[in-house]
N, C-alpha and C positions, 0 to 999 in steps of 0.2 A: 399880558406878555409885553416886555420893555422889546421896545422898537429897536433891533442890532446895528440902522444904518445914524439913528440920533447924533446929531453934531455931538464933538467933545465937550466935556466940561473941566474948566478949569483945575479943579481938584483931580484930576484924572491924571495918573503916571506915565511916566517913558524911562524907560530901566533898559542901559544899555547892557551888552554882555557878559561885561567884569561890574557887575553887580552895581553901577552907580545910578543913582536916579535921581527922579526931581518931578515937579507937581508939572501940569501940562503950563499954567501962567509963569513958571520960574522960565520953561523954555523960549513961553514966547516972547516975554520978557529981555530976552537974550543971555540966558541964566547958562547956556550950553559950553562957554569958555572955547567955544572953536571942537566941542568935539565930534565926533562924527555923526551923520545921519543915521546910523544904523541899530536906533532903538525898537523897544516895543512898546503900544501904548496900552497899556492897561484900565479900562473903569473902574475905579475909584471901589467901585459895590461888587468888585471882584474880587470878594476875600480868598479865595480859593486861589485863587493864583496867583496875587499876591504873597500869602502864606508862599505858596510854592516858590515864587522867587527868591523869597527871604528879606521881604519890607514888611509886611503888617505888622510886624511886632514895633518896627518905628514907627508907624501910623496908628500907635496906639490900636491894630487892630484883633482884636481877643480871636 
């Protein structure tokens, strides 16, 4: 069983509420342009919610 407290990884999403997102490095990066704090951060190996959000299919994920 994967461990739920695991630091982030890189590859791992923040998908704000109108649907924009970005990889967890693009944010820390400073890739957010000023926008708000009020994302959610998704793992990566969360196809399932992903799907649900409406990005897998641009993460190439089936």
């Amino acid at each position: 069983m994967a461990n739920p407290k695991r630091e982030y990884h890189p590859d791992d999403i923040a998908i704000w509420p109108d649907g924009w997102w970005m990889t967890l490095d693009e944010l820390w990066r400073g890739g957010d342009a000023g926008r708000s704090d009020d994302y959610e951060i998704v793992r990566i190996e969360d196809h399932d919610r992903l799907r649900a959000l409406g990005v897998a299919e641009e993460l190439d994920i089936e």
